[in-house]
N, C-alpha and C positions, 0 to 999 in steps of 0.2 A: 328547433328545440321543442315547440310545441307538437309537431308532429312525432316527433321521439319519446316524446311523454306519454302520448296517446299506445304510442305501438307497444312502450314497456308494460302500458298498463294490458293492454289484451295478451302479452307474454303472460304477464304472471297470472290474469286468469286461468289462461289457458292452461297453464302448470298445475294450476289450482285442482284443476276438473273441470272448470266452466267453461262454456260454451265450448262443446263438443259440437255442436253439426257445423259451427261458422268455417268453412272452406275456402272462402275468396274475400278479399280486400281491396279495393279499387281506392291509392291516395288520390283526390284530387289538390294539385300544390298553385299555387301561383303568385309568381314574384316577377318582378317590372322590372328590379335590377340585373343586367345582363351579365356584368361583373361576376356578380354572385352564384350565378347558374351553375358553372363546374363545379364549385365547391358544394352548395346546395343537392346534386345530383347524385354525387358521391356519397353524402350522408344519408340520402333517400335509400341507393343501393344496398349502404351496410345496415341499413335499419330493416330494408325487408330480408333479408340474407336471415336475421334473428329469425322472423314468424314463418319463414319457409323451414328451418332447422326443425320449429315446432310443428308442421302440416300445415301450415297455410299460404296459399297461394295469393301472392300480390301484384298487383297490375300498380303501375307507377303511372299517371295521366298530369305531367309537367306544364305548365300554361305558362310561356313566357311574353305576356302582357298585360294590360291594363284590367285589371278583376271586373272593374264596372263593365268597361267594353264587352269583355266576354261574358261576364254575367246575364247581360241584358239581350248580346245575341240568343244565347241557348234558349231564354227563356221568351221570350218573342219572335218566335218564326214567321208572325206576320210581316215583321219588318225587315226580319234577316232573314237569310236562307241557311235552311240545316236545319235536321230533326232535334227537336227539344232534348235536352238531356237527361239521361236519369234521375230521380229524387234524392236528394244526399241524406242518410243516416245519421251523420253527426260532425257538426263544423265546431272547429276550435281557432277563434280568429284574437290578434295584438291589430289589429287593422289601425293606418295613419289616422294624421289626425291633421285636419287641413280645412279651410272654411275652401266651398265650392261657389267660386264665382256665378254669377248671377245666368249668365248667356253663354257659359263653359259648355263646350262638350258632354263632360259627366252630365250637367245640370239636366242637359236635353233628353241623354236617353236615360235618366231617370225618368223626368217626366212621362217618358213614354212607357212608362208602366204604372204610373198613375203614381210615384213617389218624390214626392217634395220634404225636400233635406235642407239645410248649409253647411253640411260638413261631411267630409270622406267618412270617420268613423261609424255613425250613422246608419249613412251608406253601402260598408260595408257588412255591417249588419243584417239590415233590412232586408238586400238582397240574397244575404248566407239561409236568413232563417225563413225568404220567396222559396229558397232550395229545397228544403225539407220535406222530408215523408213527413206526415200525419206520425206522429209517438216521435221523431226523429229530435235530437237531443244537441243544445247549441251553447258554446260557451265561450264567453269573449272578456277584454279587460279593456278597459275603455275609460272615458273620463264619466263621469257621473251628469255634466250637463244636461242631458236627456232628458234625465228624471223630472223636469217643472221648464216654464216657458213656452211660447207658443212657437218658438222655430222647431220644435222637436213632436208637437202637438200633436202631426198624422201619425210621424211615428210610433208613438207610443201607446196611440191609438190600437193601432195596426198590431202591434205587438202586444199588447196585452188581451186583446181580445178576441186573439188565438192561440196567447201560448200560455204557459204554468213555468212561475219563477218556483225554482229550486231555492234556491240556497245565491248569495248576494255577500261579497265581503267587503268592506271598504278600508280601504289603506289609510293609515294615521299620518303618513308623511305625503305630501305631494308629490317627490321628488323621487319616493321609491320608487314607480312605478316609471314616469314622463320626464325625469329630471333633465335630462339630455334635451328631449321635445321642447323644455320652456313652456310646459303646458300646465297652466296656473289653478286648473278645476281639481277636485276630488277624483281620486280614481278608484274602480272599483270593478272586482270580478264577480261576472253573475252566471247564473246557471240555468236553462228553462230546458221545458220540451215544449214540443208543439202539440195543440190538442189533446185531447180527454178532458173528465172530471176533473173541475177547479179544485185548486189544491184551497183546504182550509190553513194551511196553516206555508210560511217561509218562514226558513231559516237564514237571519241577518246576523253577521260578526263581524269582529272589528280586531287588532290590534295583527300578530304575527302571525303567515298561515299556518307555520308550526304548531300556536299556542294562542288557538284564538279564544275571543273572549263569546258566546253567543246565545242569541236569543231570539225565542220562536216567536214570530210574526203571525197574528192572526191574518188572510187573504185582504177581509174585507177593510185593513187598517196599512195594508200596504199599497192598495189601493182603492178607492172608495169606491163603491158601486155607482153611484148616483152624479160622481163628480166624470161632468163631458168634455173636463182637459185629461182626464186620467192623470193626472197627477203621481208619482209615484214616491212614498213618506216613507223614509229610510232612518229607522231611529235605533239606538242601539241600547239608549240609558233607562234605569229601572222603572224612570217615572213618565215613560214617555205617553204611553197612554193616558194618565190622567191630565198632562200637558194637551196633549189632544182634542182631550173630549172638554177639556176647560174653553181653549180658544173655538172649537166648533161651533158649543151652544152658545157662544156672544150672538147677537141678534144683528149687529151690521157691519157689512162690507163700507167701504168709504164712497159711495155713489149714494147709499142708504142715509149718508151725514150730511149729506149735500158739501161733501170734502173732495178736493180734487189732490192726485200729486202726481207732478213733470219734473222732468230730467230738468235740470242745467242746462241753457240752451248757449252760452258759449263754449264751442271747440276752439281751443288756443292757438292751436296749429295754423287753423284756416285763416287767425286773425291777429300774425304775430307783429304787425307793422302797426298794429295799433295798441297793443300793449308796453307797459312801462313798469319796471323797479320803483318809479319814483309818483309820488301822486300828488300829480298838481291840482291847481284849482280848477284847473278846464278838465279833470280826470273824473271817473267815476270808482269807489272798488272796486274789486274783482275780488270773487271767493271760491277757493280750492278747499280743498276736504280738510287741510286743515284750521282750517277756523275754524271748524263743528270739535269743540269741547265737549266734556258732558255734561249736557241741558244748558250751554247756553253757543252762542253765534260772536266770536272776538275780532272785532275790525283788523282789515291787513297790519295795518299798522299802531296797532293798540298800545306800544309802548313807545309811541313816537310822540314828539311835545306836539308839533305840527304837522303841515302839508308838505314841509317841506324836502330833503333831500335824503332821507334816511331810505336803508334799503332794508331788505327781511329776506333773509333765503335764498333760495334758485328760484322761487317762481316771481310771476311777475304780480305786482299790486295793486295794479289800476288799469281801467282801460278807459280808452279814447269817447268818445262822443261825437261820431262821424256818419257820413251818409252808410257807411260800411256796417257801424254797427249798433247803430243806434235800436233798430229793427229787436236784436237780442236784448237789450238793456231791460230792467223789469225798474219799476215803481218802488221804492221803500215801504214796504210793510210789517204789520209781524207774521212771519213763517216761521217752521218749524222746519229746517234743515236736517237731512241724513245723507251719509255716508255712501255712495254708489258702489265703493270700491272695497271688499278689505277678504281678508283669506282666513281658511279653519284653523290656522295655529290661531290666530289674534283672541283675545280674550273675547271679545266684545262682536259677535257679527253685526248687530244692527246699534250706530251708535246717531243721536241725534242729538239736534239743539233748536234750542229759540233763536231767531233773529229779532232783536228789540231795535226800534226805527229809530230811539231815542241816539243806541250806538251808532247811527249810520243819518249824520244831519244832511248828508250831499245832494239825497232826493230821490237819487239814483243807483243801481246796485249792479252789477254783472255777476251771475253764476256760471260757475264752471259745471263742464260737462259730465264732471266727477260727481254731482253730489245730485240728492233730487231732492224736491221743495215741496209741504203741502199748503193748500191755498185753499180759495173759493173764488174761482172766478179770476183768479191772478192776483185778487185781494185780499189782504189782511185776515188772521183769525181772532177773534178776543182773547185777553191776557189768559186768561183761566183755560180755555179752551187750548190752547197753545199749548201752555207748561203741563198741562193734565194729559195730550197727547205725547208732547216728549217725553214727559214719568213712563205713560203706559211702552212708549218702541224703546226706550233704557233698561224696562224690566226683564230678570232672568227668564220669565213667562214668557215674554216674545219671542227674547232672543234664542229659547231652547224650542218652540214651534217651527221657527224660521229655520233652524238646521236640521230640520227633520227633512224637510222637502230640497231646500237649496246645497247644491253640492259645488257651487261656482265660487267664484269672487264677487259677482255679484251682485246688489242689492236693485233687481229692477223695479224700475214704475209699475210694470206689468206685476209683478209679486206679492208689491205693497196693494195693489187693488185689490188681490185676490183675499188678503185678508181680513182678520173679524175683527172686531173693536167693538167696545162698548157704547153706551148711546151720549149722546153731547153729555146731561149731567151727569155721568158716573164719570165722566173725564175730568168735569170740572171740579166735580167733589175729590177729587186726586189731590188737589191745590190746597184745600183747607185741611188738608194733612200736615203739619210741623216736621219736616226732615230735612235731612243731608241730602242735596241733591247729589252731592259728589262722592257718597258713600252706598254701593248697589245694593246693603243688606234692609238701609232704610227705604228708600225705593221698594224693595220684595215686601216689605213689613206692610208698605203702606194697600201694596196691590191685592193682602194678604186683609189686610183688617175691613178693605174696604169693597174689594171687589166679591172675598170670599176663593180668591185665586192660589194655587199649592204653594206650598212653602217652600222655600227651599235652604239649606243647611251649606 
């Protein structure tokens, strides 16, 4: 299909009047599935059958096997034998979407071109747009996780700092694009060439490709000159600039706070012989994403008289205190809990709470792997400092920052580091604010009257 898109598009140029000298067309195709080949082969022939009608001559070059394999033969003759292969003009890839084992095959001969990935898509990528002539022009639909994190960090590296984003759409539904895959990130189609004069300006849109919605991205705001993850901020909304430039100029990172924030260190899976429904006195809680309400932390069993036999849910609400897992168990203190997990329809991407020690007399606490904590040290933060942190990650300010860059489900440690926050007392002074914590317009009012932060309607 994609290749068929391509050739109707040089038909009706060529109908057009344009491009009069192009004479020859070389498809390079390649699919794994062997199934599919005759049928695949058959639509290749009747699609050049079209541009030979028109005068042009097509060579069809079918590769029935693995992309990476042959990708990384053509292009390292040191390791393979065979002459390097032509520069490709212009790659149009739907490339899998598959995390790549650590000591995999793929893994290796990437490596051996100096490319560290974890995922097929990536991958197939990376290597499409190693192909390229210099002006040569690449366009693929892919999941958006790229865009931020450091598994993706060379890549984008690599690709930004030799190509020019065209134009970038990102799809409103997950499922339009991956549904079938179960693949739970943002998807989005992007358009570059390789080399030349940096473009000042991308073209980002959103909603249907028929009838999109779009707006022109200045270069240096899609991605920052000075930032060494290259980071790539994909925004669509009117005010996303001044959202921007609001969180930039905050003065610190959380290393600057002397704030620390980690994942959840129990995975449940690994330690399901020691979890229980039921929480006894030899139990500790256990906390899953949902006790994080908004701006506060509600014990498993918050609406139970006692210790005793009540249950809550599918998940489990306590864990053991054993040589197994005592190692993960954390101290009662107050944190500030948030959410690891949640997706772009949800109202809310970044949601947090307090944990107050007061609710949690056991001593001891188990977090799940779902959620991530900030601390100092693994210890406590002050009352003020706390509730003044979870106002600021509740407000629409954060929350519309955070999906500029994040196109996943989720909300990692690595993410939260990277961003700005205000200095301890502007946090605290959040607290001597009078509001609704459970209403977001009082929260925005407050970020609004005190930080000087956009408003939002």
């Amino acid at each position: 299909m994609l290749t068929a898109a391509v050739l109707e598009r040089i038909t009706k140029l060529r109908a057009a009047g344009a491009l009069p000298k192009l004479e020859t067309i070389t498809l390079e195709v390649w699919e794994l599935d062997h199934d599919f080949i005759p049928h695949l082969r058959k639509n290749l022939e009747a699609s050049a059958e079209v541009l030979e009608q028109a005068g042009i001559r097509v060579r069809i070059d079918l590769h029935q096997e693995n992309f990476i394999e042959g990708a990384v033969r053509s292009m390292d003759s040191g390791l393979f034998q065979g002459d390097e292969s032509p520069g490709v003009t212009h790659a149009i890839l739907n490339p899998p979407y598959r995390k790549i084992a650590t000591r995999s095959r793929e893994r290796i001969l990437l490596n051996s071109l100096g490319m560290e990935t974890s995922n097929l898509y990536a991958a197939f990528v990376w290597l499409a747009f190693r192909r390229l002539v210099s002006g040569g022009e690449l366009s693929a639909i892919t999941p958006r996780s790229f865009c931020n994190g450091p598994y993706f960090r060379e890549f984008r590296r690599d690709l930004v700092a030799e190509s020019n984003f065209q134009r970038v759409h990102v799809f409103y539904s997950r499922s339009e694009a991956f549904g079938r895959d179960e693949v739970l990130q943002e998807n989005i189609l992007f358009h570059l060439t390789k080399g030349g004069a940096k473009r000042r300006k991308v073209m980002v849109s959103t909603g249907s490709l028929e009838c999109p919605v779009e707006v022109s991205v200045a270069s240096d705001r899609f991605v920052r000159v000075d930032d060494p993850d290259k980071v790539i901020h994909i925004a669509t909304e009117m005010d996303a600039d001044e959202v921007r430039d609001f969180v930039d100029a905050l003065l610190y990172k959380l290393e600057g706070l002397k704030l620390e924030v980690s994942t959840g260190p129990v995975v449940d899976f690994r330690l399901k012989d020691s979890l229980s429904h039921q929480l006894r006195k030899r139990d500790f809680p256990l906390l899953y994403p949902h006790s994080v309400k908004a701006v506060r932390v509600t014990p498993p069993l918050a609406d139970a008289a006692d210790y005793g036999d009540a249950r809550i849910g599918k998940k489990p609400v306590a864990i053991a205190a054993n040589d197994e897992t005592r190692k993960w168990l954390i101290p009662v203190a107050r944190f500030v809990l948030i959410k690891r997990f949640t997706s772009k329809e949800e109202k809310r991407r970044l949601v947090a709470g307090v944990l107050d020690p007061a609710d949690f007399p056991a001593g001891l606490i188990g977090i799940e792997n779902h959620l991530n904590f900030f601390h100092r040290k693994r210890g406590g933060l002050s009352a003020p400092l706390a509730r003044g942190l979870c106002r600021f990650l509740n407000s629409t300010l954060a929350d519309r920052y955070f999906r500029q860059f994040n196109g996943h489900t989720q909300v990692n440690a690595s993410d939260l580091r990277a961003f700005r926050f205000p200095d301890i007392e502007t946090l605290e002074r959040l607290v001597m604010v009078h509001l609704d914590d459970s209403k977001q317009a009082s929260i925005d009012l407050a970020m609004t009257e005190l930080l000087g932060a956009p408003s939002f309607t």
